[in-house]
N, C-alpha and C positions, 0 to 999 in steps of 0.2 A: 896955167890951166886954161883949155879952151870952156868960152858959155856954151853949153847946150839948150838947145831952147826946149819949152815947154811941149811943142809934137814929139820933138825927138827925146825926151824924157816919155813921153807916154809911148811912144811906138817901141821904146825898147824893154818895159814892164813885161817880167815872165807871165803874168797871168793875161796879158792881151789874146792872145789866142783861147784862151778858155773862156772868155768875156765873149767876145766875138760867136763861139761853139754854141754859149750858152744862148744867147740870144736869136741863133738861124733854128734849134732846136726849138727851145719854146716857142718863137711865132710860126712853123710847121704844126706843132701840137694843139697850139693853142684856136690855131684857124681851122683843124678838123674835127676836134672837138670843144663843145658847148663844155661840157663837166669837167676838163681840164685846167680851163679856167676860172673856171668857178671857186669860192674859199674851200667848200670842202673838197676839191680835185687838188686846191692849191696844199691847201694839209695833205693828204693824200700823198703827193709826192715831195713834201718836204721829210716826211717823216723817213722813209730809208735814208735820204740825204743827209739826216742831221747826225743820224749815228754812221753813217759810212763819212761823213766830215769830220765828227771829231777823230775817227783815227787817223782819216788823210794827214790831216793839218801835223797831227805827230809824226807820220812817216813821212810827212814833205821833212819836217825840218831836221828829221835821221838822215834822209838822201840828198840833202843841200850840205849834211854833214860828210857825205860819202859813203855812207852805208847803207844796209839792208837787213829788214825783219823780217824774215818767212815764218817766224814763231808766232807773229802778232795775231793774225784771226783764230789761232787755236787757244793762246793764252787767254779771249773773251770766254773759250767755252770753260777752261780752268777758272778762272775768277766766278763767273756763274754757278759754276759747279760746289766749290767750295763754300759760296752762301749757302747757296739753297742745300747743301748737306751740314753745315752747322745746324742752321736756322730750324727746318724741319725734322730734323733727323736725331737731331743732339739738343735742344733744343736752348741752343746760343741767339740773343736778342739780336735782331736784325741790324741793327747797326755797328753792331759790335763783330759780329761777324764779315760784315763789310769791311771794318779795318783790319780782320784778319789776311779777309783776301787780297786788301792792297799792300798788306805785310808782303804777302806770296808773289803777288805781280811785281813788287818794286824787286824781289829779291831775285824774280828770275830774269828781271830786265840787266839788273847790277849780275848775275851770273855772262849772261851773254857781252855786255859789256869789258867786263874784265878779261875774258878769255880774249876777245876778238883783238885789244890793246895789247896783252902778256904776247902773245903767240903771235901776234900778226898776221893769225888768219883771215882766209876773205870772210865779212860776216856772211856771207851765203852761205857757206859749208857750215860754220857754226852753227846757226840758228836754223838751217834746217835740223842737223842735231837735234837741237832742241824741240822744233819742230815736231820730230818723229816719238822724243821721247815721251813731250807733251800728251799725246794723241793716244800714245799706251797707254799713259798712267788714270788722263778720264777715261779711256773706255773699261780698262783692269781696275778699276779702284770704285766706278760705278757698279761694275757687275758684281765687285765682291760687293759691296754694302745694300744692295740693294736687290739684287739676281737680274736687273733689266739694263739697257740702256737711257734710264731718264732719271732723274731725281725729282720729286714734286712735293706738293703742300707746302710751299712756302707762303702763301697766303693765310695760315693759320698760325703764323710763326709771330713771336712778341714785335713788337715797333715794327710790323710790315706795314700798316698803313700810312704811319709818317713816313717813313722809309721812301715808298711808294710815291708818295704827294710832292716829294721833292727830286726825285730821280728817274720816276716811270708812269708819271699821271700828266692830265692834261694840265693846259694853260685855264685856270678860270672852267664856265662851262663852253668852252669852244671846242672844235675836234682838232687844235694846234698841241701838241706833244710838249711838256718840259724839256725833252729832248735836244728840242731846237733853240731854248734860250741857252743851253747849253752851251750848244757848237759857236753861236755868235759867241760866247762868253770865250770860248777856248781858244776862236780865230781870231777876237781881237785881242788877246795874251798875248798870242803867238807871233800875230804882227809886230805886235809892240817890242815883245823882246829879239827878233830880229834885225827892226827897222833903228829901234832906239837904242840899245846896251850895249854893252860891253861883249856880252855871254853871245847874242847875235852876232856881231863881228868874228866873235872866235868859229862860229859854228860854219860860216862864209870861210874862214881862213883855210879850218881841217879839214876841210870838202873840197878847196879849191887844190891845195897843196900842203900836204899834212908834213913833212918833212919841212916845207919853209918858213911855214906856219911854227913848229917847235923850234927853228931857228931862229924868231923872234919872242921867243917865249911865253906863245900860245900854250896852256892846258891843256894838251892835245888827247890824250886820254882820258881828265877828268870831264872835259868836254862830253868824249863818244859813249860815255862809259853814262853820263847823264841824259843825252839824248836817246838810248836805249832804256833807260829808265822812264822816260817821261813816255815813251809810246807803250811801254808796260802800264804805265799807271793810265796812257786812254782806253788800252785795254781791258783792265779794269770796270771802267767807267762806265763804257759799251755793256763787257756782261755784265755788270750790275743793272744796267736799265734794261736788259733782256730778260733777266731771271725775276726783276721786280713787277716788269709788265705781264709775263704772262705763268708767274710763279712757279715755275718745271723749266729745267735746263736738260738736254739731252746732251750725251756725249762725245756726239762727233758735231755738235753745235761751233760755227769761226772755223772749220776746214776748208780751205779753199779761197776763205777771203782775204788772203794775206795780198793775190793779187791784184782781186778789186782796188786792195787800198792805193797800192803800187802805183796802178791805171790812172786811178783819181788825182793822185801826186804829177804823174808825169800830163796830163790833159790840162791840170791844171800850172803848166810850166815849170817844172823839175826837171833835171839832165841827170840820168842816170850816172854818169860820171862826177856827180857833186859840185856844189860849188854856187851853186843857181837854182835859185825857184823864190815860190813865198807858200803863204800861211796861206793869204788869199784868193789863190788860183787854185790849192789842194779845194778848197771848200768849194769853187765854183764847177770844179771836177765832180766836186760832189752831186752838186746841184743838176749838171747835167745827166751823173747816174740814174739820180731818183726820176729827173722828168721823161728820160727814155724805158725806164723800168717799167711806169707806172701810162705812159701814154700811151706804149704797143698796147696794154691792156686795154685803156678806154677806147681805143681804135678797135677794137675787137683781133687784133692780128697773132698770129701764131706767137708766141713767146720766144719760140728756139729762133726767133730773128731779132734778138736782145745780145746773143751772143756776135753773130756778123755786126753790129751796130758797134757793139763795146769793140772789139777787136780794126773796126775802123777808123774809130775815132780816137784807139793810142798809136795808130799808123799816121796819121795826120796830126795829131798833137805832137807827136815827135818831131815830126818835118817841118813843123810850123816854129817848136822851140828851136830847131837848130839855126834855121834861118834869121829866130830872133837874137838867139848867141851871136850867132857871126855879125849881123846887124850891129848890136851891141859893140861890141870889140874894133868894129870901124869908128865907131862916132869916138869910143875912145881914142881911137889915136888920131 
């Protein structure tokens, strides 16, 4: 086995490019504007980051698995949906109905899972399936119970305010979000069971080469079938901190965000073809979302230049990961 030294262990880390991103970005923002930098600008834009992190950090480690969730930003609006219609509606205790909906989210994670291993379909065709069916069922199942598009009063519902304090309040009296002790909690999990375990190795194995991978008798399905479940159960997590913070969940709420997440994963060093990324560079993808989100705004600049921004910076993130692959794969040999 050849030493590699310590530059060249850091130069070939998938999240270097997202570290780098992250840092040309904030000192741009940071030098045009005063309130960017500031704590409450720094809140300000940690808080989209810390819920668009924790589901990154779960789709990073589905797409280092080799797959894909397009279900995932619609099943936040299902798990939302589902509280806040127990809770105000029926009038099921907030927390209790919380574990109903992560009953529902684990079960529709393990639906998409088991299909995509049975069939060997691409999870693309799958889960957007699921996707589309998701998407009827809040908008048809709100309109019957309700007549509208939105479910609300969950702040009058039993344990919303503990509920609340521990999933959709701040830190102490600061304007920092629970949110974000959160995403730290989840990205250093997530590290850990990639960097450290067993269960990480497998998840590097199925992503890298799933066939060679059950040839050494990797779990190659209880694997995929479990990392589908675990970005169900962040989606979860997400709508619950959505429907807890501002008590109304509307129906087409997580449409669309399945790509953000995607974005954030590959920015932050993921290779669409699996096999590669981390926890740590999803969340730094993150990091960058929210500071570009929230710094056109404090610049005063048109918003519809959020979209050229994001759309550039997974052109570049992609180009930067492939050349850190390839990079990689020299030093190995």
């Amino acid at each position: 086995m050849a030493a590699v030294g310590r530059l060249r262990r850091l130069l070939i880390r998938p999240e270097l490019g997202a570290v780098v991103g992250a840092i040309v970005v904030f000192s741009f923002f940071a030098t045009q504007s005063e309130v960017f930098r500031s704590p409450s600008g720094i809140a300000n834009w940690l808080d989209p980051a810390a819920t668009l992190g924790i589901m990154a950090v779960a789709v990073a480690l589905l797409m280092i698995g080799g797959e894909f969730d397009l279900s995932a930003g619609v099943l936040t609006g299902t798990s939302g949906l589902v509280l806040v219609t127990l809770a105000a509606k029926y009038g099921v205790n907030v927390w209790v109905a919380m574990l109903i909906g992560l009953a529902v989210a684990l079960a529709i994670g393990f639906f998409n899972g088991l299909v995509v291993t049975r069939t060997r379909l691409p999870s693309f065709i799958v889960t957007l399936g699921t996707f589309l069916m998701l998407q009827g069922i809040n908008l048809g199942v709100t309109k019957l119970l309700t007549g509208t598009v939105q479910v609300s009063g969950l702040g009058k519902a039993s344990g919303y305010e503990s509920a609340r304090a521990v999933f959709g309040g701040s830190v102490g009296e600061s304007s920092f979000r629970v949110a974000i002790l959160w995403w730290l909690l989840i990205t250093a999990v997530a590290t850990f069971v990639l960097m450290r375990t067993r269960a990480g190795n497998w998840i590097f194995a199925v992503g890298g080469n799933d066939q060679a991978a059950r040839a050494v008798g990797v779990p190659a399905a209880r694997t995929k079938i479990a990392l589908f479940m675990t970005t169900a159960g962040a989606a979860w997590l997400v709508g619950s901190m959505s429907a807890l913070r501002y008590t109304s969940v509307q129906a087409n709420i997580g449409i669309g965000q399945e790509f953000i997440y995607i974005i954030a994963a590959v920015i932050g060093g993921c290779l669409l073809t699996g096999g590669y990324g981390s926890a740590i560079g999803a969340s730094i993808g993150a990091v960058i979302f929210g500071m570009a989100d929230k710094g056109i705004v404090f610049l005063g600049w048109d918003a519809d230049w959020f979209k050229f921004f994001l759309g550039a910076m997974l052109l570049l993130a992609t180009l930067a990961n492939r050349l850190v692959r390839r990079y990689a794969e020299e030093v190995k040999h």
